[in-house]
N, C-alpha and C positions, 0 to 999 in steps of 0.2 A: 450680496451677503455671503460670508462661508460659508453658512448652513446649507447651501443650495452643492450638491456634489454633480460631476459630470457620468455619464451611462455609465464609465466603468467603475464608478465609486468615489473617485479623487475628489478632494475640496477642494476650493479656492483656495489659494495663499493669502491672499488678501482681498479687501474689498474692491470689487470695481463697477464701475458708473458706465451702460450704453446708453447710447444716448441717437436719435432716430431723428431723420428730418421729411419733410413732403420733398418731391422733386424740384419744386423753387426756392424748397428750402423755408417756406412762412405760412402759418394759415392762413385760410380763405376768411373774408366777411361773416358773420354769423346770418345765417339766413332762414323763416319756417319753410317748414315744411306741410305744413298745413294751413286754412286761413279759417275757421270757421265762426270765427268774430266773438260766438258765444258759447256754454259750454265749457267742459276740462278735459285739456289734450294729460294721459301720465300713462305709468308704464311702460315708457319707450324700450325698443332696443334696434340695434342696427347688424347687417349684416353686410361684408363685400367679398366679391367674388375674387376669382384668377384676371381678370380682367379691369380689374379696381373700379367697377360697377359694384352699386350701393342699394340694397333695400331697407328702409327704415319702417318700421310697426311699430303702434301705437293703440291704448284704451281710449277712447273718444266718449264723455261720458255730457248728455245734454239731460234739460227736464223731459223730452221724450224715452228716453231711453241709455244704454252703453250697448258699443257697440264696438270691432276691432277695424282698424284704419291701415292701411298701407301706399307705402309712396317709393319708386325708383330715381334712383340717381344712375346717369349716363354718363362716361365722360364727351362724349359726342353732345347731348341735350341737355344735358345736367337733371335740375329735379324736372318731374313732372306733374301732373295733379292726383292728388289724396282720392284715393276711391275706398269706398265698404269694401272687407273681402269676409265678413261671419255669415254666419247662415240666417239669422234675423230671427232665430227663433229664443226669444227672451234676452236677458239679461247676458253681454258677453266680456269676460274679463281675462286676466293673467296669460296674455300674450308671449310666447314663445318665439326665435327667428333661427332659420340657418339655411346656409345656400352651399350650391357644387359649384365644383370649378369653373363649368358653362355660365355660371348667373342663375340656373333656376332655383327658385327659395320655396323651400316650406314654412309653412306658421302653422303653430297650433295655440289652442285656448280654452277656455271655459264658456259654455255656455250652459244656463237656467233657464229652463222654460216655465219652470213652477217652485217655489221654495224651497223644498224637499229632495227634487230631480237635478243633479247638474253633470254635464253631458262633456266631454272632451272631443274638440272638432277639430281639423284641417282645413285647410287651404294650400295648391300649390301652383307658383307662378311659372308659366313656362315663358321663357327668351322667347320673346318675338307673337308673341300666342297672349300673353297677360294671365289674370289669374283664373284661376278654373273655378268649379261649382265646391262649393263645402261639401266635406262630408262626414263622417261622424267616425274617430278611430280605437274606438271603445268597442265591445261589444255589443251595442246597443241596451246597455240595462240603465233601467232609473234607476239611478242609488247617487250615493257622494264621491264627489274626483272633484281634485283638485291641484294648482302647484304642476302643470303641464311642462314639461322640457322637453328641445328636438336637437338635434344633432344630424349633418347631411356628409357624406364623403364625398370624394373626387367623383367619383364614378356617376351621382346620383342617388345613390341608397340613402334611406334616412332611418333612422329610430325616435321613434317619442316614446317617454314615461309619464305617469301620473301616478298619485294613491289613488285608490277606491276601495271604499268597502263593499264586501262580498258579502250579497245578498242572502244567502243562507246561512252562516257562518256568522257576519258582522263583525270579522275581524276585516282592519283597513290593512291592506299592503299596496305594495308596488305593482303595478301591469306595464306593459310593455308592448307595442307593436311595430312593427321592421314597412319599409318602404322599397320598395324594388322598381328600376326602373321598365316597362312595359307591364307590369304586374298590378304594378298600383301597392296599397297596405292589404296585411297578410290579416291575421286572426290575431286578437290581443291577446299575451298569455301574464300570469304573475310573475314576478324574477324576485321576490320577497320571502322571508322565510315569517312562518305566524307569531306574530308578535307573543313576547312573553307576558305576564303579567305587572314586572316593573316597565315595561314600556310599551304604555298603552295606548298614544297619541296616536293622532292624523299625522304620517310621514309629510316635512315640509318641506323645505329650499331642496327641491329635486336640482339633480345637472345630470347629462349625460354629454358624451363626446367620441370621436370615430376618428380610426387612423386611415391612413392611404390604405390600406387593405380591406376594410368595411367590417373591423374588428369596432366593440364599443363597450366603453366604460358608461355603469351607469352608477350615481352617488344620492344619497336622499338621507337628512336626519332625521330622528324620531324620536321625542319626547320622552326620557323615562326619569325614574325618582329616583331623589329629586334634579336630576340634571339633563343631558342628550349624550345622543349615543350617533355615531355614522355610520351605512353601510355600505356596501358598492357589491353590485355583480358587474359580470362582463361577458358579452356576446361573443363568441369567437365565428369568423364566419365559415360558416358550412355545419357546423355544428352545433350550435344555440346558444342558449345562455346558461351558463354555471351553477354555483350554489353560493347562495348570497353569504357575503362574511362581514364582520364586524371591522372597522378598520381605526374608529376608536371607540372602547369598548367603554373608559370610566363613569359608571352612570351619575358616580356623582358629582362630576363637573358641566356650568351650562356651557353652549355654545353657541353662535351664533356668526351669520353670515360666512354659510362655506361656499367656496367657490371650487370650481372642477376644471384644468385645463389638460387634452390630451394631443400630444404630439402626432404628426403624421406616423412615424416609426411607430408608434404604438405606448412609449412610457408617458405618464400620465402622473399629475400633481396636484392632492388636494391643498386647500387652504382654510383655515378658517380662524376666530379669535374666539378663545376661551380664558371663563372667568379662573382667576386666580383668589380663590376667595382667601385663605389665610393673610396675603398681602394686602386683601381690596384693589386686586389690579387684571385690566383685562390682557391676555398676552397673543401673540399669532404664532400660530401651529400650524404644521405641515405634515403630510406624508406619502411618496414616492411608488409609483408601481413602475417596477421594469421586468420584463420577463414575465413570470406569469405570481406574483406576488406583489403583495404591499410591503414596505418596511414601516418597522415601530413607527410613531409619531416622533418628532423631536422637535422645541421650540426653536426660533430661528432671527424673532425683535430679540433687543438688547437692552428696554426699557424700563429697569427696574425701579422706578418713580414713577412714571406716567402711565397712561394709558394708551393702547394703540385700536385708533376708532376701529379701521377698516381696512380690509386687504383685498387682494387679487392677486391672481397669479396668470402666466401663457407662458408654452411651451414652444419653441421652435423645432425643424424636423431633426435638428442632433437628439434633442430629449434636452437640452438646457434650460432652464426654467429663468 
């Protein structure tokens, strides 16, 4: 699309179509990855490395229980077999994935052990080692978290976000904890500013994403009247994370499904579709960080009859989206 400009600013002249193949050039067979006969396998997502090694995570939810599921793809072995990797303490959902350049992957998730209490946990797989013990990357408080996203660099570093509400306060924001290799995770901090009053909701469709420096954007909407609002901080590394800003502010537009992709360089592209209500038409919106800002939103479909369901966006390491 034009809408899409290159780092230094330029647009496209016209439109153009890339277009990607496998190394034989065809898909593989469709094949599971799990077998458990009974039950419902959802909320997948998949991750692959530098080495075009594959982890795939999954919700696994039976009349026992839910629970989070993980499987490796080798190209030496290919799949292998689906093991637990949650902690088994209640109710476990909204599965998180992301791996370093070596192949080792972190997951995060939700887990309930009591109605009221839901708890944000870990797991990380090491190359050659499999996955490790859970552990809990919250602070350890009972309160509500929810909406978990991770992000992992070359190096190993990872971050994960969540909302949760603060237990004295009960105001819900965003928390944040950084993953270091030999260190393990740090202490969870907020990177949220206190909700206003027209925007009162549970912060939802978190993303976060890291460049080749273990610099990291992090994006989360939040419910205000009557429409949503987006906001992103960003971790710089050595120096923490920022002060949260608004990056589309209209509250009286809805939005939905936004996606977050961050280049190894560091520029970074939200996406998401909002409602066009004087039209009755939903349209897709974007907006650009390079250097150490966002620019305006600006729309980027062409659609002015229909509706555009769904989007997504990826960034390669020039920053071209």
């Amino acid at each position: 699309t034009t809408g899409l400009r290159s780092t230094s600013g330029a647009r496209l002249e016209e439109e153009y179509v890339w277009r990607f193949r496998t190394l034989d050039s065809a898909w593989g067979e469709p094949e599971c990855v799990e077998s458990f006969g009974t039950g419902t396998s959802s909320e997948q997502d998949i991750a692959v490395d530098a080495q075009r090694n594959a982890i795939a995570l999954w919700e696994y939810s039976s009349p026992t229980g839910t629970s989070i599921w993980a499987n490796r793809y080798t190209r030496a072995d290919l799949w292998g077999d689906p093991e637990p990797i949650d902690a088994g303490d209640g109710t476990a959902s909204d599965p998180s994935l992301a791996v370093d350049a070596a192949g080792n992957g972190f997951a995060v998730w939700v887990e309930t052990p009591a109605p009221a209490a839901t708890r944000i946990w870990s797991n990380r797989y090491t190359v050659d080692q499999g996955w490790g013990t859970p552990e809990m990357v919250q602070n350890g408080e009972i309160t509500a978290a929810q909406a978990p996203a991770i992000a992992a660099d070359a190096a190993g570093n990872a971050v994960a976000i969540w909302p949760q509400r603060d237990m004295d306060s009960s105001d819900i924001v965003v928390w944040a904890n950084r993953y270091t290799p030999g260190s393990g995770w740090g202490s969870a901090e907020p990177i949220d500013e206190v909700p206003v009053p027209e925007q009162f909701g549970l912060p939802t469709s978190t993303a976060v994403g890291m460049d080749a420096d273990g610099n990291a954007i992090a994006m989360w909407m939040r419910p205000a009247f009557p429409g949503d609002v987006l906001w992103s901080n960003r971790y710089t590394a050595g120096s923490g994370w920022g002060t949260a800003e608004l990056i589309e502010s209209d509250e009286t537009t809805s939005l939905r499904r936004p996606r977050l992709s961050v280049g190894v360089g560091g520029d970074a592209f939200a996406i998401w579709v909002q409602l066009e209500e004087t039209a009755m038409r939903e349209d897709i919106w974007t907006t650009r960080f390079s250097g150490s800002s966002w620019e305006a939103p600006e729309r980027i479909d062409g659609f002015d009859d229909d509706d555009t369901v769904e989007a997504d966006i990826a960034v390669d390491g020039m920053g071209i989206a």
